[in-house]
N, C-alpha and C positions, 0 to 999 in steps of 0.2 A: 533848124528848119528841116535839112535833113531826115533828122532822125524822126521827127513827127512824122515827116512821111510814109517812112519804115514803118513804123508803128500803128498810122493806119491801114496801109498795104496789106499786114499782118493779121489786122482784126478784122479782116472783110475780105480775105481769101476765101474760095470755093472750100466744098470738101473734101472733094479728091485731091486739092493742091496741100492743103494742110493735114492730110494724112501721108500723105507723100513726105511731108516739112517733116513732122514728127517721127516718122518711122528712119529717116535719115537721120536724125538727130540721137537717136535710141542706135544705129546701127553702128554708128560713131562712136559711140561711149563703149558700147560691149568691144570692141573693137581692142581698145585704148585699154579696158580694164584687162582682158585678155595677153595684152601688149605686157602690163605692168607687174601680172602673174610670170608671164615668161622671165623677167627679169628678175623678178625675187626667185624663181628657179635654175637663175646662169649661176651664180654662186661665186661670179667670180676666175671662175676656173676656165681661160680661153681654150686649152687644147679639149677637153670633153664636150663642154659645151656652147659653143661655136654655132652651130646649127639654131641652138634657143636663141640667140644672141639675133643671127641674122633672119630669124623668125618674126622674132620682138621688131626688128626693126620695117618688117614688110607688112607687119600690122599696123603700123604708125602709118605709115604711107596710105593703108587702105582706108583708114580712117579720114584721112586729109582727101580721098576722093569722095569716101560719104558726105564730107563738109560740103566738098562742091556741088554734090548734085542736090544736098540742103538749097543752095545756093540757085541753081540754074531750075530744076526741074519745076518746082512748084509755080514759077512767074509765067513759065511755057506751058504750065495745063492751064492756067489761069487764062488764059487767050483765047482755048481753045471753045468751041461753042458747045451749051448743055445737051 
């Protein structure tokens, strides 16, 4: 029942709320894929590449705040008045 809900929520957001959803969703993946290049470029090797490592890792994190604001921002434009 839930998830219906969600999913009409979803399909009757404003425009600015669901360009808001999507551009957060897009900011996340670039993010993550970015993340995923940094780790096929550690090689493996901690004393060189240490720095890529805890790079790759601050990407991750950044990503996981894009989710949230996926999450929060679009429900709070959605209230606001046109």
């Amino acid at each position: 029942m839930k998830f219906r809900a969600t999913i009409r929520f979803l399909l009757h957001m404003k425009q600015a709320a669901w360009r808001v959803f999507l551009r957060c969703l897009q900011l996340a993946c670039f993010l993550l894929v970015c993340s995923a290049f940094l780790l096929i470029a550690w090689e493996a090797d901690p004393l060189r590449s240490y720095p890529l490592f805890q790079l790759s890792g601050t990407l991750q994190e950044m990503a996981q705040l894009a989710l949230l604001g996926a999450v929060i921002l679009p429900p709070c434009l959605q209230e606001l008045p046109d």
